[in-house]
N, C-alpha and C positions, 0 to 999 in steps of 0.2 A: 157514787164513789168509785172513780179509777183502779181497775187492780192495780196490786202492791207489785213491783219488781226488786229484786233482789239488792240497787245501785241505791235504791229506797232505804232498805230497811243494816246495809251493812255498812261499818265504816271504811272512808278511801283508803285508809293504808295497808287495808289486809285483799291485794288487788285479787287475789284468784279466784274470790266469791262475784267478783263484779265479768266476770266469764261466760257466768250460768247463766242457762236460760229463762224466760218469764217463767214463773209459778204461780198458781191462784192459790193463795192464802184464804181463798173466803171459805173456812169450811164452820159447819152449821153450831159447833160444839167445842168449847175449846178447853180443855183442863189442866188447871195450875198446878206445877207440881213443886213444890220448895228446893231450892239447891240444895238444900243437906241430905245427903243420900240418894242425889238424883244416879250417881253412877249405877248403883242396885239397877234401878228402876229403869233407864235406857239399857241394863243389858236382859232386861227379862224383857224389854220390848222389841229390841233387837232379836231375840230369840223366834218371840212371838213372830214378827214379822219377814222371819228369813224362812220358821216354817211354814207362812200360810204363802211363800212365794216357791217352795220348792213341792209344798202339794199340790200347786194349779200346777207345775212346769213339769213334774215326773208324772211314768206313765203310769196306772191304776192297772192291777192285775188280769183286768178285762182289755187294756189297750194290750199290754204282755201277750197274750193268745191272738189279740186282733193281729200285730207283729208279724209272729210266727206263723198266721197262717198267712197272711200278706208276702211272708217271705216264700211258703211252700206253694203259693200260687204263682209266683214269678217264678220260680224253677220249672214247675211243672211246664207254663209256658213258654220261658226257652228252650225248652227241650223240644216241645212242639217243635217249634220254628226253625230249629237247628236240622231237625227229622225234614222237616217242610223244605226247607234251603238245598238240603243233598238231594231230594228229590227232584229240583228243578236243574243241579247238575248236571245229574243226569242225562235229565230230557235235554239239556242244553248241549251237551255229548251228542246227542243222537242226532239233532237237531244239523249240528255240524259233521257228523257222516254221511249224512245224507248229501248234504252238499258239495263232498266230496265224490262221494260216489258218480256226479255227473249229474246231466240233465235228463232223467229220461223219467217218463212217468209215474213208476211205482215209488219211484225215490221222491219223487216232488208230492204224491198223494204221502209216504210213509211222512216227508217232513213235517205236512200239515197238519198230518196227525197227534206228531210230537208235540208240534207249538200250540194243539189247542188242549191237549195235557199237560204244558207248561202251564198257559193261561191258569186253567184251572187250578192247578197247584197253586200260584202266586194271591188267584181268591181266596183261597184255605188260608195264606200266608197273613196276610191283608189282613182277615178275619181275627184270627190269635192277635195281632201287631196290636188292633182294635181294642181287642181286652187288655191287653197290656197297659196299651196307654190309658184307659179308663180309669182302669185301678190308680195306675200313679197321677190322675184329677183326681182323685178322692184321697188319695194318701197327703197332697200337696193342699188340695182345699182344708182336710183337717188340720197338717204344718201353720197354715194361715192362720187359723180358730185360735190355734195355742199362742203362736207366738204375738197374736193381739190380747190376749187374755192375760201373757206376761207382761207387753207393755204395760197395759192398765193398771198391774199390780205394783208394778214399777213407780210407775206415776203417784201412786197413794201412798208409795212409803217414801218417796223423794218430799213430798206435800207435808206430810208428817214430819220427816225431819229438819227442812226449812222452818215448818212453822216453828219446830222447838228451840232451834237454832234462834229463831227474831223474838221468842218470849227470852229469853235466857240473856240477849242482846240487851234488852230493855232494863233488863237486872243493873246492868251494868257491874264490873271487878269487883267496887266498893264495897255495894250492896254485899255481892257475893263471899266478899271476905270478912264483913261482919257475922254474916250466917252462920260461918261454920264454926262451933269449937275449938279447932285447931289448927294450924297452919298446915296440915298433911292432907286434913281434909280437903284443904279449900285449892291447895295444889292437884289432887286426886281429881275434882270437880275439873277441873282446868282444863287438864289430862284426857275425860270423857269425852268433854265440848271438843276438845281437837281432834279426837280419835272421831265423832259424829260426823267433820267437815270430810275425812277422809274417807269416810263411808259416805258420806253423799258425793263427792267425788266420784270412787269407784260405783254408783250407782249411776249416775248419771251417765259412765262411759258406758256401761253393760244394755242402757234407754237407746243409747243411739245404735250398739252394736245390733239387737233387736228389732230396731227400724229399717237398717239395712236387711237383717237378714228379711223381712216383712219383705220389702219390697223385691227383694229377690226371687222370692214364694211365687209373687204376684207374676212376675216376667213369666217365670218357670211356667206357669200354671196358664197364660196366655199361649204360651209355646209350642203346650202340649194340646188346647184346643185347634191351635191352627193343626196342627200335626192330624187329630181327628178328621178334618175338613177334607186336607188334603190327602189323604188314605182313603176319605170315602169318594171321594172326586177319581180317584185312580182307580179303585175298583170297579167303579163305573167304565170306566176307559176301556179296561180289561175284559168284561162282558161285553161289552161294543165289538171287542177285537175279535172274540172268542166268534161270533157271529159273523164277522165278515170272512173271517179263514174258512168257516162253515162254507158259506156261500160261496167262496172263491174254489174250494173244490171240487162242491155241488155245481157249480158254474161249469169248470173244467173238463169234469167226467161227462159232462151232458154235450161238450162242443166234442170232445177226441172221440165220444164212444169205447173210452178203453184202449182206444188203439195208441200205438207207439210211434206211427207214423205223422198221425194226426199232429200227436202233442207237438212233435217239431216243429210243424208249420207254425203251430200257434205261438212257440219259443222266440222262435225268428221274428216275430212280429212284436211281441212283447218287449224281446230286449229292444228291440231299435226304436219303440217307442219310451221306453225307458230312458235311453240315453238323451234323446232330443230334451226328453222333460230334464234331466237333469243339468243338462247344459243349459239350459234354459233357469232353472235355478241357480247356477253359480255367483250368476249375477246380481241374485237381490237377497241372497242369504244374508241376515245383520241387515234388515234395513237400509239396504246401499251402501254401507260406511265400510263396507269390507267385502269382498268378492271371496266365495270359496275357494278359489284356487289361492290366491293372497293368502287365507289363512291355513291352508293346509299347509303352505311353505314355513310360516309361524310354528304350528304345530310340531311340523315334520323336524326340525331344526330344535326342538324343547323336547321330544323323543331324543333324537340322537345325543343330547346332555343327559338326559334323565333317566331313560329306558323307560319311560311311559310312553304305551301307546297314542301316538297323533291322532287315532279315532276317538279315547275318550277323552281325549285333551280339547277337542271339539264339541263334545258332548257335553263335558258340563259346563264349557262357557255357552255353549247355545242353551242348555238350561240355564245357566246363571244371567246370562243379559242379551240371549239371543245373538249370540257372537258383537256384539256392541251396540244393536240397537238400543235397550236400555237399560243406562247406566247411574238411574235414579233422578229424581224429579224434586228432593225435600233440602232444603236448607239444614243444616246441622243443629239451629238454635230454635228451632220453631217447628211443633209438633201440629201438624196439618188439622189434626183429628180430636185437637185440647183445645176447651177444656169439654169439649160434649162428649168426646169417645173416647179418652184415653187419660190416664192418671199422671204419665208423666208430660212435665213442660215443653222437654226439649228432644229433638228428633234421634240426635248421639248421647250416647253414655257421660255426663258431666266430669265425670272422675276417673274414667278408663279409658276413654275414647278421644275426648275433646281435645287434649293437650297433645297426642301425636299427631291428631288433623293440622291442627294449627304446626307442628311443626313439619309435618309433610310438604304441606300448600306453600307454608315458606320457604323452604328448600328450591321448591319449583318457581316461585316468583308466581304465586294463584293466591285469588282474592276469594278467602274462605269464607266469605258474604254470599259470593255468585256460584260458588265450585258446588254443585249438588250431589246429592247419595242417598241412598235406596232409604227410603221411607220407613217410619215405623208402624208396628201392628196396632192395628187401633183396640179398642175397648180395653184393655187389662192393663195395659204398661207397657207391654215389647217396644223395645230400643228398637230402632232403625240406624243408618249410617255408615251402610258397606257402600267401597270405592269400586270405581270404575269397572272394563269389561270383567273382572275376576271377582268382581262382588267379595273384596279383602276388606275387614275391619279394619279401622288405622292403628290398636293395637297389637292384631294379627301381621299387617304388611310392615311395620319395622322391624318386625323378627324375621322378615326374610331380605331387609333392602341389600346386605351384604353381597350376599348367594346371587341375587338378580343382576346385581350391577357387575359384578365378575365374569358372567356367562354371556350378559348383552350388554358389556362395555359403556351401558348408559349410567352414570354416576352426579344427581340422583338416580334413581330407578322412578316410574311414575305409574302408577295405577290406573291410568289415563292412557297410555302410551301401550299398544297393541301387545308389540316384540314383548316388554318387562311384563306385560300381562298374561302370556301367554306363559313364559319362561314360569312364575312366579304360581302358575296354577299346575303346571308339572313338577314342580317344586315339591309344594305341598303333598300331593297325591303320588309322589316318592317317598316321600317322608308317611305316606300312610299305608304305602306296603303295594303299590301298585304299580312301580317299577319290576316288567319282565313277569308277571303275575299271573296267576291262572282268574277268567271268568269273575270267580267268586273272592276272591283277592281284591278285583278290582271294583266291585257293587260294594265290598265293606269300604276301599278308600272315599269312593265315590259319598256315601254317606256320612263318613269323619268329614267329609268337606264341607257337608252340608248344615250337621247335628254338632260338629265334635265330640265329646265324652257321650250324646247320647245317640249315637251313629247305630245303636244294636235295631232301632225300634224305626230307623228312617230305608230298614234294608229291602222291602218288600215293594216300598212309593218310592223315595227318590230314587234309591241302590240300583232298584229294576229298571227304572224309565230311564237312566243312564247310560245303563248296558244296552238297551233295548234303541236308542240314540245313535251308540255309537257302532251296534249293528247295522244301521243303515247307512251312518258318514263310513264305515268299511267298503259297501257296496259303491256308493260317491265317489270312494279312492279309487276305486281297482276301476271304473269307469274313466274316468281320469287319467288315472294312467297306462289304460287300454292304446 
């Protein structure tokens, strides 16, 4: 026997039932109850079943304490990390006196001293970031638990109320108004049956609001694992580093002997092989698509609108797509990694995303069949579907087409398009406090670019590797424009 659908068991003229979604009516026990005084009886049931949905949904006096101490341990560890942050200041202070101070030996031994007490610092940093995000997988893995445990409860009182709804259906008015004693009754009875359609109404929106939030849980909760991955992956890097500055001293003091004559020589040799290599880089920086000198002229020209420095305006597009090399490889409608690694269908966000792509591409006269964008995280659900060299969301990049096409007179603006790309990533990272900024000003916009709201916990992995980035496109400049 075919389940029962709702188009089945209601009549056509009452269309708003014929809306709802399938229901399985097949449940193992079903009890009749007379329409006379059924009103009583739907609201003790109504009762019954609002409280066994608000007893699974509140928290029990033992989640209460779990709360609270969940909350005294994330205080406790931004404080760490905030103590941890000024310490690398610091060293980042010193770090740059030193390089002021000139080239001479003790200052290039004191600075490598610094940076491998920064490193060190940023492991401690790294570390806390660790627990941080751990906790909030487990805080979000539990969110998950519950709010499937509300669906389901959901589902059993919608199931319930249909059913009573198609026994009561079956009665039909006649039936019903011979039943009652008195014409108040049978009105009162009427009265309940309506009020039951509106409560499964409002139950039915509260099912779907649920499943949103459910799947949102799920993004969340893939986000924070990449987040793990990519925090231990860096700390790794950071150890690497801590050892090679090791060695590069131990190297140095062993060629000068100490001496202040020596190290010159060996400076003079250093920078001019320095430069050769970097000239030699300007060239294939981005994958050929874009020449460093090319994009420093981009940059340099999105500073002087912005007051964001051209170094990190460099920095996080070569983190973001390698100065244009790449600029995503997945179709918008087709999740590379579904249905064996990933839960959702589609590569962009169906309801947030999809409808600005489409009205982007058309603006531009682009076949949003062929136009690709950055892929999604596979196994949990992570959405994919940032544009071009700025790795912009397409409901991100219309909140800035205004601003971009005023500045570089391109109207549309194109996320594809180097100049609007560029413009449109200083933009942002004005807008997050990184215009004219000190160091650490600029590690927290760098991470709002990366995280948004959850920019506190990306400050130690992205934050750093971007400063750290565009420490080096600094040195690139000043050779450059040597």
């Amino acid at each position: 026997m075919r389940r029962k659908i709702l188009i089945d068991i209601k009549r056509k003229k009452q269309s708003f039932y014929r809306v709802l979604p399938q229901v399985n009516l097949a449940y193992t026990r079903t009890i009749r109850i007379p329409l006379k005084g059924i009103s009583s009886v739907f609201l003790v049931f109504f009762f019954i079943a609002s409280f066994v949905f608000n007893f699974v949904a509140a928290p029990t006096s033992g989640d209460v304490y779990a709360a609270v101490d969940s909350a005294e341990t994330r205080k406790q560890l931004e404080s760490e990390l905030a103590q941890l942050e000024r310490e690398m200041a610091d060293y980042e202070k010193q770090i740059a006196d030193y390089k002021k101070k000139g080239n001479t030996l003790q200052s290039e031994i004191n600075r490598m001293n610094a940076q491998v007490s920064k490193l060190n610092t940023q492991i401690k940093a790294i570390m806390v970031t660790l627990q941080k995000v751990n906790r909030e997988i487990d805080s979000t893995t539990t969110q998950i638990g519950v709010t499937e445990t509300s669906i389901e409860k959901k589902r059993r009182i919608i199931g319930e109320m249909v059913q009573e709804i198609y026994r009561n259906e079956n009665q039909g008015i006649f039936l019903t108004l011979l039943s009652n004693n008195d014409l108040s009754n049978f009105f009162t009875d009427l009265n309940n049956l309506a009020s039951i359609s509106d409560q499964l109404r409002f139950n039915l929106g509260e099912l779907i609001g649920l499943k949103t939030d459910l799947s949102d849980q799920k993004e969340a909760l893939a986000l924070q694992k990449m987040d793990i991955e990519t925090l231990r992956a860096y700390q790794e890097e950071q150890r690497k580093e801590i050892n090679r500055t090791k060695q590069e001293k131990d190297s140095l003091l062993q060629v000068t002997k100490g001496k202040e004559s020596e190290y010159q020589k060996v400076l003079v040799e250093k920078q001019k092989t320095a430069a050769q290599i970097r000239s030699r880089l300007f060239d294939v920086v981005g994958g050929g698509q874009l020449q460093f000198g090319d994009a420093y002229k981009l940059a340099k020209t999105a500073e002087s609108a912005t007051g964001v420095r051209a170094a990190l305006i460099l920095a996080v597009l070569n983190k973001e797509s390698a100065l244009g090399q790449n600029v995503g490889k997945c179709r918008y409608d087709v999740n590379p990694y579904y249905p064996d690694r990933a839960s959702n269908p589609t590569t962009m966000k169906p309801n947030t995303d999809m409808p600005h792509f489409f009205a982007i591409t058309k603006k531009l006269n682009l076949n949003p069949e062929t136009t690709l964008v950055s892929c999604p995280i596979p196994k949990d659900g992570a959405y994919g579907g940032a544009m071009g060299y700025a790795q912009f969301m397409p409901s991100t990049w219309v909140g800035f087409e205004k601003q971009i096409a005023s500045l570089t007179g391109h109207n549309p603006p194109s996320p594809w398009n180097a100049q609007d790309a560029f413009m449109a990533t200083a933009l942002y990272l004005k807008g997050a406090g990184a215009a004219n900024a000190s160091l650490y000003q600029e590690k927290v916009a760098a991470a709002k670019y990366y995280a948004g709201g959850n920019w506190s916990r990306h400050l130690s992995g992205y934050g750093a590797k971007v400063l750290d980035m565009a420490a080096a496109f600094e040195q690139d400049i000043a050779t450059l424009n040597s």
